[in-house]
Backbone as ProteinMPNN parsed JSONL, in Angstrom:
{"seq_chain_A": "XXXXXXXXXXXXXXXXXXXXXXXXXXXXXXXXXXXXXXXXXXXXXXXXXXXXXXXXXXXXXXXXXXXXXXXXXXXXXXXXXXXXXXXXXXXXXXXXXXXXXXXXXXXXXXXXXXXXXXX", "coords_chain_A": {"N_chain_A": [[-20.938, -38.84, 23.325], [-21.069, -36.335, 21.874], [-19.57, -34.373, 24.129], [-17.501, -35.848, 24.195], [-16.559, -34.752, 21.559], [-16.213, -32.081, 22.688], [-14.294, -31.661, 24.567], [-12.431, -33.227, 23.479], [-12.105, -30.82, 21.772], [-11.382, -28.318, 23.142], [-8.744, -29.373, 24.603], [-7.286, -29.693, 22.229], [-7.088, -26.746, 22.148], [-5.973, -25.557, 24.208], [-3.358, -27.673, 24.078], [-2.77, -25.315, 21.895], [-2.78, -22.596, 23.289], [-1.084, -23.558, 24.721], [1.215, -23.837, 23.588], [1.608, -21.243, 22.49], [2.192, -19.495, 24.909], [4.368, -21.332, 25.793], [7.361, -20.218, 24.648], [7.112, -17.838, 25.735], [7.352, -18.086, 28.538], [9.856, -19.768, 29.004], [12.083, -18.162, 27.933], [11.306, -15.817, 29.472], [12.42, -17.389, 31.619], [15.198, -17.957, 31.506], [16.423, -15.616, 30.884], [18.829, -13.112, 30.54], [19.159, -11.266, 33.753], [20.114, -8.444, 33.924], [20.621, -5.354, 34.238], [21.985, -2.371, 32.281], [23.235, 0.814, 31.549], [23.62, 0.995, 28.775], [22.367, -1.062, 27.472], [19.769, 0.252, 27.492], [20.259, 2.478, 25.108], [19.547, 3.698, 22.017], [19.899, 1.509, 19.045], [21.574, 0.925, 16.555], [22.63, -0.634, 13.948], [25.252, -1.137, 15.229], [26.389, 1.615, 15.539], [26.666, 4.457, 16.879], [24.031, 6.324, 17.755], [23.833, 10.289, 15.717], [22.56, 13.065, 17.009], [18.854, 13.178, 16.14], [16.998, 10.411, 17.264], [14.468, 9.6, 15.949], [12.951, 10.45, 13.117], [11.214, 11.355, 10.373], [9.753, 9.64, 7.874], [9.121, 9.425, 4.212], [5.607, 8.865, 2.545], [5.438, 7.865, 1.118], [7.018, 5.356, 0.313], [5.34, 3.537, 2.053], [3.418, 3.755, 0.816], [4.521, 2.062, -1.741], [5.07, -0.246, -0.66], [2.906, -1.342, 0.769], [1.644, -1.619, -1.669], [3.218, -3.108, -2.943], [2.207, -5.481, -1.641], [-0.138, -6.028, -1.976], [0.085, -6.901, -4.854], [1.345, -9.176, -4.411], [0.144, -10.787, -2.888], [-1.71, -10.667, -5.143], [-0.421, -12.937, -6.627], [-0.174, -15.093, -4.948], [-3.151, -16.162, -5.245], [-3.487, -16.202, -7.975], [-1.834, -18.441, -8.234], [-2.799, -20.639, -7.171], [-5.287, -21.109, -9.154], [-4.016, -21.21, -11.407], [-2.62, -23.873, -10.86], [-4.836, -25.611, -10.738], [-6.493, -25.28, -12.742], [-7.194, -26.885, -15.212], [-9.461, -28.103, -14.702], [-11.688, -26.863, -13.941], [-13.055, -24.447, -15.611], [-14.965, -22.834, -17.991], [-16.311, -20.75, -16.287], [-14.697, -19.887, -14.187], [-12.347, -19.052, -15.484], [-13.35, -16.93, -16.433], [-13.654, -15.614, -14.107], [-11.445, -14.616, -13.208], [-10.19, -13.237, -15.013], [-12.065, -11.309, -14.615], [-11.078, -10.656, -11.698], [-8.306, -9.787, -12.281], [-8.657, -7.689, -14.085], [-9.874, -5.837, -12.228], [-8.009, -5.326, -10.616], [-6.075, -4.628, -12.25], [-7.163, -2.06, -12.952], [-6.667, -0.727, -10.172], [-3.93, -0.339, -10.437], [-3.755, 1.336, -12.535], [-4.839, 3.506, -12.075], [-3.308, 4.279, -9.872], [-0.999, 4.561, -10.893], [-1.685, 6.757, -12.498], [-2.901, 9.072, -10.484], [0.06, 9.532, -9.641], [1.426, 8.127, -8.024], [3.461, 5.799, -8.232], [5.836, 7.409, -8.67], [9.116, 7.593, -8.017], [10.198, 9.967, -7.176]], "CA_chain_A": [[-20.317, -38.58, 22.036], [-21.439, -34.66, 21.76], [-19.218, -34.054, 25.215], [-15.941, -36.159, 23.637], [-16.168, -33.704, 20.93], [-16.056, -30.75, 23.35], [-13.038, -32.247, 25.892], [-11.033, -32.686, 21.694], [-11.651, -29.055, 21.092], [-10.825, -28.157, 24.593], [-7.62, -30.046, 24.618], [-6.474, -28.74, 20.917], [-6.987, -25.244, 22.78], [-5.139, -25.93, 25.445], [-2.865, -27.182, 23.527], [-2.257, -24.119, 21.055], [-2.306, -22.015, 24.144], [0.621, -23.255, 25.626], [2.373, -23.453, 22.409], [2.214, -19.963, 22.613], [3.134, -18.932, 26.301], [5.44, -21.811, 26.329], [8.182, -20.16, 24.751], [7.866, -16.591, 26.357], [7.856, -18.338, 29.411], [11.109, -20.628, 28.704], [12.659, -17.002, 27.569], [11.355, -15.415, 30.865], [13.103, -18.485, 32.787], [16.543, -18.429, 31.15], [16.77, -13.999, 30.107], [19.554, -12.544, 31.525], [17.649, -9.829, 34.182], [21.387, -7.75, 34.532], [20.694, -4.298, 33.642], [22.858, -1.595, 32.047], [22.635, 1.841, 30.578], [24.062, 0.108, 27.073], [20.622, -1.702, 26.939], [18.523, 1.54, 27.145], [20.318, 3.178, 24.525], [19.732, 3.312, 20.697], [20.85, 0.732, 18.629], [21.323, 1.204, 14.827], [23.604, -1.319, 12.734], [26.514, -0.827, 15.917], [26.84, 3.403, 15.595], [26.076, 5.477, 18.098], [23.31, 7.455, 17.009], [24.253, 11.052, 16.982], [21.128, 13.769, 16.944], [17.593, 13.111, 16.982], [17.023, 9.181, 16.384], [13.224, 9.647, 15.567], [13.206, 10.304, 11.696], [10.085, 10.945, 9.22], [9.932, 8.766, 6.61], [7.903, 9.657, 3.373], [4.715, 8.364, 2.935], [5.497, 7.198, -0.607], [7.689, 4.434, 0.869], [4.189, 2.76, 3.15], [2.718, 3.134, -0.386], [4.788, 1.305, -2.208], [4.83, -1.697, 0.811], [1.637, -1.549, 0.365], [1.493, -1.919, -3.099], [3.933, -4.421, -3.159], [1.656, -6.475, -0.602], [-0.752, -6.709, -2.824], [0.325, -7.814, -5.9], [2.451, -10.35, -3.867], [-1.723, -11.494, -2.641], [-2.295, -11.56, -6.094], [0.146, -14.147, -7.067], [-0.756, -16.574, -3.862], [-4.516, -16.16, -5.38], [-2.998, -16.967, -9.157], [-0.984, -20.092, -8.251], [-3.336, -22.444, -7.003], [-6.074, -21.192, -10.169], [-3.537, -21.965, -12.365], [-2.832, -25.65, -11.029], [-6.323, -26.334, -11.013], [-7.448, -24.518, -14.054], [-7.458, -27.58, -16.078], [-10.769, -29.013, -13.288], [-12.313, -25.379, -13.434], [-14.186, -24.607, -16.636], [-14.706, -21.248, -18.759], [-16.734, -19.54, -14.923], [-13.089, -20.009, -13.522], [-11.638, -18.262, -16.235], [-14.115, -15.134, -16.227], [-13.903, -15.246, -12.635], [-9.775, -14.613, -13.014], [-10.275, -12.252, -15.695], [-12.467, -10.061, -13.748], [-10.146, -10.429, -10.871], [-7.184, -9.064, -13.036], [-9.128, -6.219, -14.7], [-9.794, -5.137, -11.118], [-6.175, -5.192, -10.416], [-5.529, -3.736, -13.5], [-7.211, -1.133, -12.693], [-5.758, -0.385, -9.439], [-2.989, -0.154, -11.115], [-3.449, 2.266, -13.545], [-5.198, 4.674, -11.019], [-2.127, 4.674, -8.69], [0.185, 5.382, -11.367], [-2.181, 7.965, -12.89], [-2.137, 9.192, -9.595], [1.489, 9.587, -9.566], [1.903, 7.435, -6.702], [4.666, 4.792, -8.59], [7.042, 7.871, -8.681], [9.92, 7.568, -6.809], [10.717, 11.681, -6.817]], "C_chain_A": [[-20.091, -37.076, 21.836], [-20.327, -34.309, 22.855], [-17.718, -34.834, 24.989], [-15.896, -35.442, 22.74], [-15.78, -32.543, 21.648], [-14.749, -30.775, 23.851], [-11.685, -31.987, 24.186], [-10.675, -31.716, 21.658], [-10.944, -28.509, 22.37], [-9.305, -28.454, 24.381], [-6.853, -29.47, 23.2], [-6.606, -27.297, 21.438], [-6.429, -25.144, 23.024], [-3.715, -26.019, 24.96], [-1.665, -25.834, 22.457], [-2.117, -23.21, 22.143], [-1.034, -22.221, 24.871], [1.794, -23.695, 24.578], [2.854, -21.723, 22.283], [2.648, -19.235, 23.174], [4.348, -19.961, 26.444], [7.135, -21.292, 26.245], [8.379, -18.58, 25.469], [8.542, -17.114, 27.969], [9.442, -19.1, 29.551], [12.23, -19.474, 28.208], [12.502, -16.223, 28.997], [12.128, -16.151, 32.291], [14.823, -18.022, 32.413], [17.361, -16.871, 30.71], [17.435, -13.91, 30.954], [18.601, -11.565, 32.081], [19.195, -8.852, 34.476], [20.972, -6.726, 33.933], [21.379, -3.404, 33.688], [22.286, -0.37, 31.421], [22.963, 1.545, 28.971], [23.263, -0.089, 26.875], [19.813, -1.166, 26.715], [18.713, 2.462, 26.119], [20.12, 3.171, 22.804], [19.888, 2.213, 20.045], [20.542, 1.046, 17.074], [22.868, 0.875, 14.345], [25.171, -0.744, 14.095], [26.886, 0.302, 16.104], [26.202, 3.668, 16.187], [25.35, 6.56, 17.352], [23.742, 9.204, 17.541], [22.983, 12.148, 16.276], [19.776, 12.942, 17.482], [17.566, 11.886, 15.952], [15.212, 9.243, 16.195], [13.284, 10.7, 14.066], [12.38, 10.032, 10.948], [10.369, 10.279, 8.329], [8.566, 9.431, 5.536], [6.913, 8.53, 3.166], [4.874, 7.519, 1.57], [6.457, 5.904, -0.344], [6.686, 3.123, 1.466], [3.492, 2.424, 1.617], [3.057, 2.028, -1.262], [4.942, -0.133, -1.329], [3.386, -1.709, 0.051], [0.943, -2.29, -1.342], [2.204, -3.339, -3.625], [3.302, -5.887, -2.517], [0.448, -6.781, -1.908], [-1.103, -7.196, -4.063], [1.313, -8.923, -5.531], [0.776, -11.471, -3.633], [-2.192, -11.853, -4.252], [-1.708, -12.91, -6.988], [-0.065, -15.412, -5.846], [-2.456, -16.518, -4.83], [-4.37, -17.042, -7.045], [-2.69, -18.288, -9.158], [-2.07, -21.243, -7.906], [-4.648, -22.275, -7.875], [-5.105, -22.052, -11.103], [-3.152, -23.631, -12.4], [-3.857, -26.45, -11.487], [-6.888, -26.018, -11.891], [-7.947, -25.419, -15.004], [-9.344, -28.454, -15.597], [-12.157, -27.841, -13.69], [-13.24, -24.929, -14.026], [-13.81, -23.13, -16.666], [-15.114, -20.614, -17.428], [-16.032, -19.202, -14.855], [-12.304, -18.675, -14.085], [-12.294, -16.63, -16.183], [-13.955, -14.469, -15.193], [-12.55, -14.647, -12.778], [-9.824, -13.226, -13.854], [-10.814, -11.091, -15.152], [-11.579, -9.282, -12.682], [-8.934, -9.567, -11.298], [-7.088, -7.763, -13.146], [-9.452, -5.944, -13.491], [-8.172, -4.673, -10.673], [-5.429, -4.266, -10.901], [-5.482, -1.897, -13.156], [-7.128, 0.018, -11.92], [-4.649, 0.283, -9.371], [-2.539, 1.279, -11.889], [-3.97, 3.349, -13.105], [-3.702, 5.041, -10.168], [-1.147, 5.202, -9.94], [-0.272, 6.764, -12.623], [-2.445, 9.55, -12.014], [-0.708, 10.328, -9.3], [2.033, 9.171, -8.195], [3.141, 6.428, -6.861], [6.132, 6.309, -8.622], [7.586, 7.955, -7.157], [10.816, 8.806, -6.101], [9.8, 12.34, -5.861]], "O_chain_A": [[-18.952, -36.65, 21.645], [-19.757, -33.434, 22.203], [-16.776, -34.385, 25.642], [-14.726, -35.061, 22.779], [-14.86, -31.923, 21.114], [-14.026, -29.829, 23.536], [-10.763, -31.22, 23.91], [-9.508, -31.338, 21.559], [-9.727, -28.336, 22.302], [-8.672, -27.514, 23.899], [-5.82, -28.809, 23.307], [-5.87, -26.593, 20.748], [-5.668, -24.484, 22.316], [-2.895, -25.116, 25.127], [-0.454, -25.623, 22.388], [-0.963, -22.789, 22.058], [-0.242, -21.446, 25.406], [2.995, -23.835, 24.809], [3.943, -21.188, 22.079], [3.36, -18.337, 22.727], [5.308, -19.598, 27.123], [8.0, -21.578, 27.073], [9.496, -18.131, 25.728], [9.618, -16.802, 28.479], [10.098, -18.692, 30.51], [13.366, -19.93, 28.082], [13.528, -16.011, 29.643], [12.33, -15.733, 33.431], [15.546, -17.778, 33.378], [18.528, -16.825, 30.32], [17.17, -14.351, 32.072], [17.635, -11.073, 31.498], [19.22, -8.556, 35.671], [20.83, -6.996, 32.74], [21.752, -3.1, 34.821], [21.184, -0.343, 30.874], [22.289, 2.095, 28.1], [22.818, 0.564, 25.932], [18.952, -1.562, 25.929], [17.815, 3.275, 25.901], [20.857, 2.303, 22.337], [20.2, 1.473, 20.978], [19.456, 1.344, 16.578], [23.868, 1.592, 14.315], [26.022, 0.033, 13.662], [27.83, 0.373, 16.89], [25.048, 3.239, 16.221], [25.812, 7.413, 16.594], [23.925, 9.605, 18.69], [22.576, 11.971, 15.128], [19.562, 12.356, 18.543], [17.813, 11.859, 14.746], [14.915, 8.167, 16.714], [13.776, 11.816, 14.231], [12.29, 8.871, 10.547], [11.527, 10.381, 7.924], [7.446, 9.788, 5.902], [7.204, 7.385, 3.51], [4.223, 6.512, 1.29], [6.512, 5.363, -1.448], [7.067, 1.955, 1.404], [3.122, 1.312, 1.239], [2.239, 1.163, -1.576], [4.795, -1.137, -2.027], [3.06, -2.078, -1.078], [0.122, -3.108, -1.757], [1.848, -4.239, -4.385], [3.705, -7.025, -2.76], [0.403, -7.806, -2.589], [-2.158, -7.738, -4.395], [2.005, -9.482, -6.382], [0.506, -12.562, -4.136], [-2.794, -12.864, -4.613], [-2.331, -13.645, -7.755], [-0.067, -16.604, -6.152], [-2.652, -17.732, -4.874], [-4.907, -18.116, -7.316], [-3.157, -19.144, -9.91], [-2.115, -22.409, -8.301], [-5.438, -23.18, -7.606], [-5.291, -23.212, -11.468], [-3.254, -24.421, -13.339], [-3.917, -27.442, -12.214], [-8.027, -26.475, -11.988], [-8.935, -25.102, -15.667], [-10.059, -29.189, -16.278], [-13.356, -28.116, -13.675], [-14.322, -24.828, -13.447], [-13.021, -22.438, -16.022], [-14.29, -19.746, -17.142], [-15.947, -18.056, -15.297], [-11.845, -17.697, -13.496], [-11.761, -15.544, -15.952], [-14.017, -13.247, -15.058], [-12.67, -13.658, -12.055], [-9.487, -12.181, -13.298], [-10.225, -10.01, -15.161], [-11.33, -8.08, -12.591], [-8.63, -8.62, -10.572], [-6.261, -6.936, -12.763], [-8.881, -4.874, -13.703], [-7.588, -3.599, -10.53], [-4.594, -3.471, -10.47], [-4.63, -1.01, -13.106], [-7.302, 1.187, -12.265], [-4.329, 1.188, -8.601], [-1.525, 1.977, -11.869], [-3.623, 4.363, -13.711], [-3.269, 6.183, -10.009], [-0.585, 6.29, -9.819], [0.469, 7.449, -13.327], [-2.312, 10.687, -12.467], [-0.627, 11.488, -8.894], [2.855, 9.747, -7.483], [3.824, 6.172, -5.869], [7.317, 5.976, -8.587], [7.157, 8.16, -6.022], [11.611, 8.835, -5.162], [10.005, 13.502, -5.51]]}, "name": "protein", "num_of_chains": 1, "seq": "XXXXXXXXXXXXXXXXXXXXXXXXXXXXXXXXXXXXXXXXXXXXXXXXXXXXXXXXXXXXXXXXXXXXXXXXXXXXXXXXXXXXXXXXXXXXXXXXXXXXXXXXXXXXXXXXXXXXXXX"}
């Protein structure tokens, strides 16, 4: 019994492993291999890049990603309280509230900060 559980997990491994080489390999079978200097060069939206294609970006750009990531986390974390909220009881609710006012206050640091400006 203990040793048909093992061979399952085994086999769902196995499995997921060749779900995941299957398609590089099936891409490594069928890739064109013709090489050109066209293929080594640039590419950006069809224009020929002209200068230097390496290009700082400000850092206030990663912030806002960032920022945007996780108030995007806090609405996946919202949605399935609020379905179930009616099951949940007042804890639930304190528990959400806390969660928020953490948020909140995230919030009001970064743009005290002056990390929300876009100058």
């Amino acid at each position: 019994m203990v040793l048909y559980n093992f061979v399952f997990i085994g086999l769902l491994l196995l499995g997921a492993v060749g779900f995941a080489l299957a398609p590089l390999f099936i891409v490594w079978l069928i890739a064109p291999r013709k090489r050109s200097r066209s293929k080594y060069e640039t590419y950006e939206c069809g224009v020929i890049t002209l200068g230097e294609t390496w290009v700082r970006f400000r850092i206030q750009y990663y912030i806002y990603a960032i920022m945007f990531v996780v108030f995007d986390i806090e609405t996946v974390f919202l949605y399935p309280w609020a379905v179930s909220y009616g099951g949940l009881g007042a804890f639930a609710l304190i528990e959400m509230i806390v969660f928020l006012v953490i948020l909140f206050v995230g919030l009001t640091y970064a743009w005290a900060k002056g990390v929300l400006k876009w100058t």
